[in-house]
N, C-alpha and C positions, 0 to 999 in steps of 0.2 A: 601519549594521547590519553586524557583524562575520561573522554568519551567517546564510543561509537556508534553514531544513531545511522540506520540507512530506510529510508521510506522507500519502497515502491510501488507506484500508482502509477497502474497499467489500465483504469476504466476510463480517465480520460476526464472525469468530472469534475470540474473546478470545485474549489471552497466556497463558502459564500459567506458573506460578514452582515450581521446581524440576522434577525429571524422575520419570517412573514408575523406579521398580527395587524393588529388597530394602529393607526398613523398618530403617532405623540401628539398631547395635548397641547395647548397653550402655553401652559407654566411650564412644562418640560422643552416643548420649542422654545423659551426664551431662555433657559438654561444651554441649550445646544448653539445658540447664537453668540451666548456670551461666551461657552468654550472656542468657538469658531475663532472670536477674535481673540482670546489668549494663546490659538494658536496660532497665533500670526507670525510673529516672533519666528517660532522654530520652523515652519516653512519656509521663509527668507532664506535663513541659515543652511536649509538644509538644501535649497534648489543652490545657493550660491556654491555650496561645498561639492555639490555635485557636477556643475557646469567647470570647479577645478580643475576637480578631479579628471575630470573627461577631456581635458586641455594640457594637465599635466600629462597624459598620453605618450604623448609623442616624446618625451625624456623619461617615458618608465615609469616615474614617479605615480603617476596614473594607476596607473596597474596595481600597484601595494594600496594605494586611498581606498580606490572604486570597492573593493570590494567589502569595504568594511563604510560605506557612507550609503552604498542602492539598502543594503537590508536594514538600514534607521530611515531611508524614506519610502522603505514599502512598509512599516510599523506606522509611520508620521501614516502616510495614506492610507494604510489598512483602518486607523482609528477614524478617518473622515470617511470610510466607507463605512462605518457601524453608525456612524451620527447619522449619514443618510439613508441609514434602512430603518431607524427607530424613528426619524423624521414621516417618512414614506408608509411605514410600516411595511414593508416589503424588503426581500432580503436583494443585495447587492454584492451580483459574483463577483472574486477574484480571479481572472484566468490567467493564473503564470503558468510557465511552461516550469515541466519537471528540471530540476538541476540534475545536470550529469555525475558529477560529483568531481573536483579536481577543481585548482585557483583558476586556471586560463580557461580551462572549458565551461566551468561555472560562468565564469565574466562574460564569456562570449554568449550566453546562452540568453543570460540578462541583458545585453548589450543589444542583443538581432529580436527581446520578446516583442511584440507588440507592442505590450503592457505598458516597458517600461518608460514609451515614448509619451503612452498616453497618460499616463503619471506625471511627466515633463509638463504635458501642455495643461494639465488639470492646476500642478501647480501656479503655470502664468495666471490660469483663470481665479486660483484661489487666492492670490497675493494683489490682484484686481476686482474684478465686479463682486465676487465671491466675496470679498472682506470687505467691502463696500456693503453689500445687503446683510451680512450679518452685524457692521457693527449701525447699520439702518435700525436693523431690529432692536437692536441694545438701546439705540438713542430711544426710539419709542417708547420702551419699556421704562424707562427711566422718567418718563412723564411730559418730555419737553412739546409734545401735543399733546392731544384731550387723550382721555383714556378709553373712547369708543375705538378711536381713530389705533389706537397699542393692540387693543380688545380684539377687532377684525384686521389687523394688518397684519401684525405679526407671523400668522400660521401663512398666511399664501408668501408673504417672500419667502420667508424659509424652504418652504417646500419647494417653492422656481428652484432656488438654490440646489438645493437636494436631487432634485428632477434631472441639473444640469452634470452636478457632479456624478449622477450615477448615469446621465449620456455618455461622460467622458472616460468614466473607469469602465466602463464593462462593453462588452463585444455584441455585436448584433447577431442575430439568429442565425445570419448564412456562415458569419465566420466561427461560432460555438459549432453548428452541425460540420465545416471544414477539417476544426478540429477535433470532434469526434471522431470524426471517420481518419481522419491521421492517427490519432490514438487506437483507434481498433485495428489498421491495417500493420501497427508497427506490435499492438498485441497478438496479433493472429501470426508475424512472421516470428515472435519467440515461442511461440505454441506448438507452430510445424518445427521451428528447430528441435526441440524440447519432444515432442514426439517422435521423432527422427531420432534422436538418442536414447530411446527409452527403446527405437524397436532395434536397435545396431544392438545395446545391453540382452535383449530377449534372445536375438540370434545369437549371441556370443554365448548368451549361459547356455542356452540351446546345443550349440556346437560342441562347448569343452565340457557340461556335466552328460543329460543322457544321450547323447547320439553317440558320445564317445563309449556308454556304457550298455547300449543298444550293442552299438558294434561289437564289444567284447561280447556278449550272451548270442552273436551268431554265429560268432567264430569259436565258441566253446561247444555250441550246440554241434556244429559241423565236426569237427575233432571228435566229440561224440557219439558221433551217426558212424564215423570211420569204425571207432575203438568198440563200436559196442556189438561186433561178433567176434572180434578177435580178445578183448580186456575190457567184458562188463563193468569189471569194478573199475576202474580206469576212468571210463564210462559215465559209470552213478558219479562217481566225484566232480565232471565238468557239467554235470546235468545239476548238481547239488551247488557248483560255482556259478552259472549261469540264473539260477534262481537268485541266489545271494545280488549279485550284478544286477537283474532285473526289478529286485522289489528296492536296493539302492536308486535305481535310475527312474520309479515311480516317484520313491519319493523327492529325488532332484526335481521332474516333474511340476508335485503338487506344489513347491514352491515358486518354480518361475509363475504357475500359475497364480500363488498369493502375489506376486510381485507385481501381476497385472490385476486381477480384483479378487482379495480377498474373500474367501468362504463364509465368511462370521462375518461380513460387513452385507452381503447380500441375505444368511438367515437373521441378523438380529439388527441392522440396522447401525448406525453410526454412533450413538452412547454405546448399544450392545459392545462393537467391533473395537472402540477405544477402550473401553473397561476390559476387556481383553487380552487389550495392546498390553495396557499400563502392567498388568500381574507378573507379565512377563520381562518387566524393567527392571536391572540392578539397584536403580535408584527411587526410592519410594517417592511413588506420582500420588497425588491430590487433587481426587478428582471431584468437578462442580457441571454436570451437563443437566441441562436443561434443555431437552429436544423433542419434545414430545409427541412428531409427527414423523412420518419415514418420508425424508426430503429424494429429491432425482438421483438417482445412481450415481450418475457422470459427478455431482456435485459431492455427495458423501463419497465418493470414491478421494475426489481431489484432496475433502480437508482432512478424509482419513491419512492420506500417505503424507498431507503437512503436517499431523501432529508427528506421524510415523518418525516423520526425518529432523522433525526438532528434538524429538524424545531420544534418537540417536544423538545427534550431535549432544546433548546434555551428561551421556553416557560417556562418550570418547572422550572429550576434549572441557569441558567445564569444571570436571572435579567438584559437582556437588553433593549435598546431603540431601536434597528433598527437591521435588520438581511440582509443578503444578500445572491440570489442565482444565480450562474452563470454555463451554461451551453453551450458548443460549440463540436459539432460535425464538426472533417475534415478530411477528407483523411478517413482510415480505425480507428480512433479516439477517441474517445468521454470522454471530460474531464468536469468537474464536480468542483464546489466547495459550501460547504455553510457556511457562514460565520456571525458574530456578535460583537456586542460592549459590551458584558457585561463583567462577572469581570473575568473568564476565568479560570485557575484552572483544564480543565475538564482531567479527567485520565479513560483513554479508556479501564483500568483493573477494574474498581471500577463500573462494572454491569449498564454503562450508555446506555447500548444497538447499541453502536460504534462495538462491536466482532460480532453480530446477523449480521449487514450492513456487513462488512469486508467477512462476509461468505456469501452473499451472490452475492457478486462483485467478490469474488474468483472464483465462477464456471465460471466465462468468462474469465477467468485471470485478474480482475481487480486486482487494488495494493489503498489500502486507506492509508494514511496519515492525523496525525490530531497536529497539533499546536495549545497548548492553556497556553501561557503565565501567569500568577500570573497577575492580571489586564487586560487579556483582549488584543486583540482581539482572541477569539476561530475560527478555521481557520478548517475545516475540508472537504478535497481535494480529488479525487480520478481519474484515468488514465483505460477507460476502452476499451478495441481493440474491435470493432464492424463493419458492415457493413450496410450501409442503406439496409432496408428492402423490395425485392422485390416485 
């Protein structure tokens, strides 16, 4: 495997292709026409290669095609959804559903989206009226009527066009809100797992560091109380072992409690409590925060324990020389990256503790991303919407 990239987006928020602004002008609308119809061509081809594909099916063959022909026609169609949001000037969702990751589960996932039905039929529309009104607009321009007639014509077909194909790519408001709420409800059941495991870990370090050494300091104290009219000194030595056991079992203690919210992230805030982290790493961290506000608890708690657990993993398992963490809060914001030079490789399914991070940026709606090339550099990114902290 040359690369391992794993995305996950747990807020639920589609992409969008192209940006809101001002609706293209004229001379830009007859440039978007004429690409319209030089992509006539590779829609044919590619609806043909797909309706194969989806026939070859049933002798298997299908199954090796598909899934190397749907992601050149969600490209072919992702680029006629930027022509009609620079058309429109308004931006035009893409709502795929997240891939699972796997060849049959992926297929299937493409196979049952919505999307990629409505993809299907946008393409009938676009190898018909659709290529019709754009290459309308072409002939126009070209002069074969008067030039008032190119002058006011041009922008309204386009735009019909534009209007229709962004009817048929994107979803309406009840099925977007459906699938929100499916996307929160399926983030909220990795949150309770993922809290569920976090408090099993609390009871366990609980159990086996101080209760067990609670226990020893009452059964020393008790031996004590016996020995200490019959063999003072006896005595002072289980009273002098029982302290030792005690101030051990504080401080087992003071770190379960770091392991639920840190002390330095609640005095000095989340630059504070990373620049902190970092001093304390074998591998020299490089650090770029820009946070100049003391963001919600719940939230600096979260991205504190993601650097935490990436700056581990760089530690164990990467073999690098230099790591890096960058940190910038703007607007309603707060983007995040930490990064390394080691040999890279890393796969976010293979129990590196990247899903534990992923669920817990999910309850805010964050979205993590991690890139880690076959050499290096491991690149592990995440987007999470927040407010400075009243």
């Amino acid at each position: 495997m040359n690369r391992s990239s794993e995305q996950f987006e747990h807020s639920g928020q589609p992409g969008q292709s192209g940006q809101s602004g001002q609706p293209a002008g004229r001379w830009a609308v007859t440039g978007y026409a004429a690409l319209h119809v030089l992509l006539f061509v590779p829609v044919v081809v590619t609806f043909v290669l797909v309706k194969v594909s989806a026939i070859l099916v049933v002798v298997w063959v299908g199954i090796l095609l598909l899934p190397a022909v749907l992601p050149i026609m969600r490209g072919l169609v992702g680029l006629h959804r930027a022509l009609a949001a620079r058309i429109l000037g308004a931006a035009v969702v893409s709502p795929y559903r997240r891939l699972p990751g796997g060849l049959l589960r992926d297929l299937h996932t493409r196979a049952t989206d919505p999307t990629t039905w409505r993809e299907l039929l946008w393409m009938l529309w676009a190898m018909t009226f659709g290529f019709v009104a754009s290459l309308l607009a072409v002939v126009l321009f070209l002069g074969v009527v008067t030039w008032p007639v190119w002058w006011y014509g041009v922008v309204p077909l386009m735009r019909a066009r534009a209007a229709v194909d962004r009817a048929i790519l994107t979803v309406g408001r009840t099925e977007r809100l459906e699938r929100r709420v499916r996307a929160l409800t399926e983030s909220r059941a990795v949150v309770v797992d993922h809290s569920a495991a976090e408090l099993r870990r609390i009871e366990r370090d609980l159990h086996d560091g101080p209760q067990a050494r609670l226990a020893a300091v009452s059964l020393s104290l008790g031996l004590a109380d016996d020995l200490f009219d019959t063999d003072p000194e006896a005595a002072r030595r289980l009273i002098n072992e029982a302290r030792g056991t005690s101030s051990a079992a504080l401080g087992e203690l003071r770190d379960v409690v770091r392991g639920i919210h840190p002390p330095v992230l609640a005095d000095r805030g989340l630059a504070g409590a990373v620049s902190a982290l970092a001093i304390d790493m074998a591998v020299p961290v490089e650090l770029a925060l820009d946070v100049p506000h003391r963001l919600p608890a719940p939230v600096e708690s979260a991205v504190y324990f993601a650097i935490a657990e990436c700056l581990a993993n760089t530690a164990k398992h990467a073999g690098a020389g230099r790591s890096w963490v960058r940190l910038r809060h703007e607007g309603d914001l707060l983007r995040g990256e930490v990064g390394d030079d080691g040999r890279g490789g890393a796969d976010p399914r293979s129990g590196s503790g990247l899903p534990g991070v992923a669920a817990r940026l999910a309850a805010f709606d964050g979205i993590l991303s991690v890139s880690s090339p076959s050499g290096g550099p491991t690149v592990v990114s995440w987007e999470v919407p927040c407010v400075p902290s009243a």
